[in-house]
C-alpha positions in Angstrom: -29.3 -72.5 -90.1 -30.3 -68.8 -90.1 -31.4 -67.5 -87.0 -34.1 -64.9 -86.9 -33.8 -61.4 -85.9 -36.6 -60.4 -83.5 -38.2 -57.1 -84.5 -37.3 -53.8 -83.1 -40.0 -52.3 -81.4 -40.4 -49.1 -81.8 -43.5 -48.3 -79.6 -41.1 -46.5 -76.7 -39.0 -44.4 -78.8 -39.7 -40.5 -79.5 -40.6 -39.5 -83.6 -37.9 -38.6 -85.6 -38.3 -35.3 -85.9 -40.8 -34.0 -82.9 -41.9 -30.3 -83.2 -39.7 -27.5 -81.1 -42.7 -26.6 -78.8 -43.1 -29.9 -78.3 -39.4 -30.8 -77.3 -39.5 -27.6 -74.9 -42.2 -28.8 -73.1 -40.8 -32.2 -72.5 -37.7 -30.9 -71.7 -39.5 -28.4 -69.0 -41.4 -31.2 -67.8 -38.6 -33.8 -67.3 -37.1 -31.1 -65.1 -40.0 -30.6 -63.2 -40.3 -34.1 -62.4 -36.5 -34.2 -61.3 -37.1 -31.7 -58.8 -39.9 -33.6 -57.3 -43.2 -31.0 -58.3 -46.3 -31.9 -57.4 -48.5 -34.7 -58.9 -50.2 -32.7 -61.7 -47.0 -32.3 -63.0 -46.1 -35.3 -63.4 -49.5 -36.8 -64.5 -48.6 -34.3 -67.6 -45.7 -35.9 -67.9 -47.1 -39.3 -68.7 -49.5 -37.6 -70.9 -47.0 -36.8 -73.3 -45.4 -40.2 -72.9 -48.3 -41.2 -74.1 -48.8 -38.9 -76.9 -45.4 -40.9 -78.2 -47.1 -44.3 -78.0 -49.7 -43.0 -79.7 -48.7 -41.2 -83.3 -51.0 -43.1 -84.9 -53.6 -41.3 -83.1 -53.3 -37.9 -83.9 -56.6 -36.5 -82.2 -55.7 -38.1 -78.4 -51.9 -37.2 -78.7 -53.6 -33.5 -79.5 -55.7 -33.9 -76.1 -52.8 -34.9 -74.5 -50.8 -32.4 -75.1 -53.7 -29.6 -74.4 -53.8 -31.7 -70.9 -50.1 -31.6 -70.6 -50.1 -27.9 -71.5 -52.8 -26.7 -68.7 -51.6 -28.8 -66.4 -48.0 -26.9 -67.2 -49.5 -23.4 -67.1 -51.6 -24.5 -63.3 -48.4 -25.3 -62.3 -46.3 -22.4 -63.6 -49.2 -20.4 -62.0 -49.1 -21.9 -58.7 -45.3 -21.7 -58.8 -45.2 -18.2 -59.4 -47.2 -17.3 -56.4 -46.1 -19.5 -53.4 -42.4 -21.3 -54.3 -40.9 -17.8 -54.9 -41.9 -16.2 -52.0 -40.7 -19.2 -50.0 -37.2 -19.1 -52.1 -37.2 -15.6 -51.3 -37.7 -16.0 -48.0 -35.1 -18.6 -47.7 -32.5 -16.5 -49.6 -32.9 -13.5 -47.5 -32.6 -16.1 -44.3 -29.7 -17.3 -45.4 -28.1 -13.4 -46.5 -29.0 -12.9 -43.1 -27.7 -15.6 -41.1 -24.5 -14.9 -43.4 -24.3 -11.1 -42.1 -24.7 -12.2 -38.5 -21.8 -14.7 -38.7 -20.0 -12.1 -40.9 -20.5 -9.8 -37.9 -19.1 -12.2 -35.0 -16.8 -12.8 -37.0 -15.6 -9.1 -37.5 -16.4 -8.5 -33.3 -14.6 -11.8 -32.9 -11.4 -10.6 -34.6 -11.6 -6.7 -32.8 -12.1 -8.4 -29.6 -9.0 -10.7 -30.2 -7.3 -7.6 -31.3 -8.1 -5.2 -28.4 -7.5 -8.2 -25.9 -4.1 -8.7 -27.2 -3.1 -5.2 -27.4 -4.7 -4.8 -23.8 -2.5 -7.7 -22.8 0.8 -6.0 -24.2 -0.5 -2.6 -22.6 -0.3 -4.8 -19.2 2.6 -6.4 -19.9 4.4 -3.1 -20.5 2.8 -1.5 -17.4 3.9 -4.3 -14.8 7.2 -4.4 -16.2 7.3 -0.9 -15.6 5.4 -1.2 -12.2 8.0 -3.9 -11.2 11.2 -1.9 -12.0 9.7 1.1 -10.4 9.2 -1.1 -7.2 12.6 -2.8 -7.2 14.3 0.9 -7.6 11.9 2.2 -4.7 12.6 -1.2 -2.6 16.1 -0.2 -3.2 15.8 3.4 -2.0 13.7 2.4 0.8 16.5 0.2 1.8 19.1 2.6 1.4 17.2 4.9 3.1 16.6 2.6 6.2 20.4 2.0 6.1 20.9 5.6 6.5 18.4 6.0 9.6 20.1 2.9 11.3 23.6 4.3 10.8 22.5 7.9 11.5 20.8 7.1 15.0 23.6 4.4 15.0 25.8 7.9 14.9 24.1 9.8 16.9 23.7 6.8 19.9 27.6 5.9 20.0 28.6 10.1 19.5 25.8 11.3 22.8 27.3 8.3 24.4 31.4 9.1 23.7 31.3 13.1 24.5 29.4 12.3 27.7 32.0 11.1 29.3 34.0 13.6 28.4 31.6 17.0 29.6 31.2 14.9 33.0 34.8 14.9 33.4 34.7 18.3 32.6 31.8 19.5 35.1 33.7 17.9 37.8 37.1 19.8 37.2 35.0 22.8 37.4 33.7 21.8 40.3 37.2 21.1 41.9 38.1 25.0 40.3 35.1 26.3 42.1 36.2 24.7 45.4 39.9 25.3 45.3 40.5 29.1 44.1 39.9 31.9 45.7 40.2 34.4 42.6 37.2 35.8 42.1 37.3 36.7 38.1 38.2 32.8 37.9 35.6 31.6 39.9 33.4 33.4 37.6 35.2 31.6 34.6 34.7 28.3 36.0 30.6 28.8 36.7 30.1 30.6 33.2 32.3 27.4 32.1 30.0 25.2 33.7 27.1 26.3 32.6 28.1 26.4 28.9 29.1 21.9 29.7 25.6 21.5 31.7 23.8 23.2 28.1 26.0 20.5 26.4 25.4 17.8 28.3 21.2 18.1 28.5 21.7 18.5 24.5 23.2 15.2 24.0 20.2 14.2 26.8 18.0 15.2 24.0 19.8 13.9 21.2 20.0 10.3 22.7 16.4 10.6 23.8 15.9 10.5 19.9 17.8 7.8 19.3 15.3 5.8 22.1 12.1 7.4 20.4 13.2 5.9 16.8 14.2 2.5 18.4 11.4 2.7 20.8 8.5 -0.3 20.5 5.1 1.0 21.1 3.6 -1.2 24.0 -0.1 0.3 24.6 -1.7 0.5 27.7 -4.7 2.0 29.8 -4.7 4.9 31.9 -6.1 7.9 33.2 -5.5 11.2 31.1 -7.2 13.4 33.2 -4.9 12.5 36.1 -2.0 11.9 33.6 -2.4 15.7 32.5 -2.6 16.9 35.8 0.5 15.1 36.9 2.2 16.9 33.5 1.3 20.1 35.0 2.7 19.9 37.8 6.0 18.8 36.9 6.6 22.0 34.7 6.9 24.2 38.0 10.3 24.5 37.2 10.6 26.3 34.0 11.0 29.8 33.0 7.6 31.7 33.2 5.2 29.0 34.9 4.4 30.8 38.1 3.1 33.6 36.0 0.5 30.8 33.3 -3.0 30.6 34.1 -3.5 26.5 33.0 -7.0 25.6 32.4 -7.7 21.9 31.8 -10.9 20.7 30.1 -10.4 17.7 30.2 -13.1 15.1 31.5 -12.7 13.0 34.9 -11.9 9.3 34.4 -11.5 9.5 30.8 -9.4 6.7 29.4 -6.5 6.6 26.6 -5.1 3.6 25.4 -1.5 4.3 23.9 1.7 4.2 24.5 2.4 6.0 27.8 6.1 6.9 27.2 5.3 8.1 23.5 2.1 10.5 24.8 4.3 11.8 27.6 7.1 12.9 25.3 4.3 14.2 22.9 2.5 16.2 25.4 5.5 17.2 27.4 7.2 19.0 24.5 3.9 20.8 23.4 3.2 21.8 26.8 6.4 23.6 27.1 6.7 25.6 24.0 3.3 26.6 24.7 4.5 27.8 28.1 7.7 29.4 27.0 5.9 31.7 24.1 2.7 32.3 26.3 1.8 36.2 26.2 4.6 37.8 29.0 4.8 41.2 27.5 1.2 42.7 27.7 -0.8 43.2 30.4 -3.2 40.4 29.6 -2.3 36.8 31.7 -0.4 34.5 29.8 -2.6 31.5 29.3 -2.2 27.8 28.3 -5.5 25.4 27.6 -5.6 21.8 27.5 -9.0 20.6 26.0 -9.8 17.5 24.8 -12.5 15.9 22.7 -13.5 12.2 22.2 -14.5 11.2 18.6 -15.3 8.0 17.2 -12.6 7.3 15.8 -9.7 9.1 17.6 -8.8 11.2 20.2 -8.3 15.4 19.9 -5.9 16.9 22.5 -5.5 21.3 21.6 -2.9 23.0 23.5 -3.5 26.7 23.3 -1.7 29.9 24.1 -2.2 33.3 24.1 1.0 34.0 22.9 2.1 36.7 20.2 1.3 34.0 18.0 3.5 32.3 14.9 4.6 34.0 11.8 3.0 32.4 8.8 6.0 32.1 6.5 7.8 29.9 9.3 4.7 28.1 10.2 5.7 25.0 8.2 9.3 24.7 9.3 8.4 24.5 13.6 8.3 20.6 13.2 11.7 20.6 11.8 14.7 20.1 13.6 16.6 22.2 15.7 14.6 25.2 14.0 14.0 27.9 16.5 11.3 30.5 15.7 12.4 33.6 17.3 16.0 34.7 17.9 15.0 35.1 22.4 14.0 31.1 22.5 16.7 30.0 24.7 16.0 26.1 23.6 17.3 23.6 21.4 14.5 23.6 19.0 14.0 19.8 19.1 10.7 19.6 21.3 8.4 20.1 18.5 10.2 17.2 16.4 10.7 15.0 19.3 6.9 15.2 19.6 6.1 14.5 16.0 8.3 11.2 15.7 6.9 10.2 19.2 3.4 10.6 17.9 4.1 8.8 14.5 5.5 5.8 16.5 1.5 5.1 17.9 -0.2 6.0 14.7 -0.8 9.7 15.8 0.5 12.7 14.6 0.5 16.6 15.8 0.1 19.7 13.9 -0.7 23.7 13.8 -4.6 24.3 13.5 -4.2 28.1 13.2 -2.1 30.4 14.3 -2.5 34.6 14.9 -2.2 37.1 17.9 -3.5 36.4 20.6 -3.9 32.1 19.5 -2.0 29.7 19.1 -3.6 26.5 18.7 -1.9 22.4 18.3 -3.8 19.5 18.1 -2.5 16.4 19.3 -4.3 12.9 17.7 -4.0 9.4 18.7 -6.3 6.9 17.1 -8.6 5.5 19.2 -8.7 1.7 20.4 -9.8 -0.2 23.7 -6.6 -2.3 25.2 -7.6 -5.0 27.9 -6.2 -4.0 31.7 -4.7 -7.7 31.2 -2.7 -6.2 28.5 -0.8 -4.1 31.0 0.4 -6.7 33.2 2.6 -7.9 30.4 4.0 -4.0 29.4 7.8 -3.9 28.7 10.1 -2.1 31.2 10.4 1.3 29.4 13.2 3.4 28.1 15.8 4.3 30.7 15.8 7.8 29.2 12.2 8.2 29.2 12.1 6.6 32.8 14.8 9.4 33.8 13.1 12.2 32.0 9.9 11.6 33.6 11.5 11.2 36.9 13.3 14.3 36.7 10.4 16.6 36.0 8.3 14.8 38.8 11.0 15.7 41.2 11.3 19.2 40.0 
């Protein structure tokens, strides 16, 4: 039995041989319609789908196509106008956003650059920050090691030739009594006088020791009676009958410091201002004690009228043992006793100028209000300083 074979139908497919301006345009179309163009297009489309269906009709496939063909060229126009510009616009969006991130990028990476280098920089500097503090921490140490075992020195040596120069003094004293020789009599009181030097040196020598061990207790008092009181203990040295002392210094003003520091300070100042007053011209030697009250800290000047101090040895009269003149009969310690006193209650003492006729140094304490309470519960003070003090009051 012979089964049939349906018929083909040919309705659907494209001629055999279609024209090149023809394929083209299908070809443009189908690509059109792919990208999803608007409905004009694709009505064209079918057009020419239909123009296939229909070769037997030449004349409708030819109005098709015409349709196809305008509604191609609408198109082309429309898209030449408005989906450029917008593709354009897109493009250059999208260049843009590109450069931006580019940009960040690029800052991203310098910033990440210059951080890291910054953070080796550091690195490097607080390594070197840290050795140069451990080697400092070491020299302070050292340095504090040195000050403990020089006023160590310098406590245990006053202490150990004191004994001796007393035992001394007293077998002059026994001389003195016992002979009768004149020339040996004088020996023994040249002799004693040369010990009693020694002896108030290694006073002032231990009295350093005390100032560097000393512990600042502050306290309230009376300067203006405190300065007269200082005054009057000075009647026994050299020249003091013949000083004119002026004090301007306020009634009832009040210091809050460290009594036995300020005393020491004051004391020294006073002195050598005393002992190189003006004694050789007819004009009366003169010391002035002023004082001014600032918000922040006290001013003391001590002036004299004195011959006044060379300038190239005007930096060195804070030093120790460093006499100025070659007729100063002291131990030159009084201006350093006072500057290491001062710096022991935040204060400090130094030349304001200097010239004949002036000599002017400025004591300065800082200023701060200490409760009277506070100086029920003051430490006993310094038998040195206590001595000291007592001394010149009995003088």
């Amino acid at each position: 039995m012979q089964v049939p074979v349906p018929a083909q139908d040919t309705s659907l497919q494209p001629p055999q041989a279609p024209s090149p301006a023809l394929s083209g345009l299908h070809k443009r179309l189908i690509q059109a319609q792919k990208k999803g163009l608007p409905l004009p297009i694709v009505q064209a489309h079918q057009a020419l789908a239909q123009h296939y269906l229909r070769q037997q009709k030449p004349q409708l496939s030819l109005q098709h196509l015409e349709l196809a063909q305008q509604h191609w060229q609408q198109y082309q126009a429309s898209f030449s106008g408005k989906l450029p510009q917008k593709i354009y616009r897109l493009r250059n969006l999208a260049l843009l956003l590109g450069f931006f991130v580019l940009l960040a990028a690029v800052l991203a990476l310098l910033f990440w650059r210059i951080s890291f280098r910054r953070q080796q920089h550091n690195q490097i500097l607080e390594a070197a920050v840290a050795d140069k503090t451990q080697a400092l921490n070491q020299v302070i140490t050292a340095l504090e090691r040195s000050n403990q075992e020089l006023d160590t020195f310098l406590y245990k040596s006053s202490h150990d030739l004191k004994g001796p120069l007393t035992t001394l003094d007293g077998l002059c004293n026994v001389g003195l009594m016992e002979l009768e020789n004149e020339p040996a009599r004088e020996y023994l009181t040249m002799q004693k006088k040369v010990i009693h030097n020694m002896q108030l040196l290694l006073f002032r020598i231990m009295e350093i020791g005390d100032i560097r061990n000393h512990e600042p207790q502050w306290q309230s008092f009376d300067f203006y009676r405190f300065c007269r009181r200082m005054v009057r203990s000075m009647n026994r040295i050299e020249g003091f009958q013949k000083v004119n002392f002026m004090l301007e210094v306020p009634e009832k003003t009040r210091l809050s410091t460290d009594i036995d520091m300020l005393d020491i300070a004051l004391d020294n100042v006073i002195r050598n201002a005393i002992q190189h007053a003006n004694y050789k011209n007819t004009q009366t030697p003169t010391v002035r004690i002023s004082f001014v009250a600032h918000a922040q800290e006290w001013l003391t000047d001590v002036c004299d009228n004195g011959q006044g101090i060379l300038p190239e040895i005007q930096d060195r009269i804070f030093d120790m043992f460093f006499r100025g003149t070659d007729y100063f009969k002291g131990f030159g310690l009084g201006l350093y006793k006072a500057k290491i006193a001062l710096e022991k209650v935040g204060g400090k003492v130094f030349l304001v100028h200097s010239r004949a006729g002036e000599t002017r140094l400025r004591i300065t304490l800082p200023r701060q209000e200490v409760p009277l309470r506070h100086n029920q519960n003051r430490k006993t003070q310094s038998p040195t300083f206590a001595v000291e003090r007592l001394s010149r009051e009995l003088n």
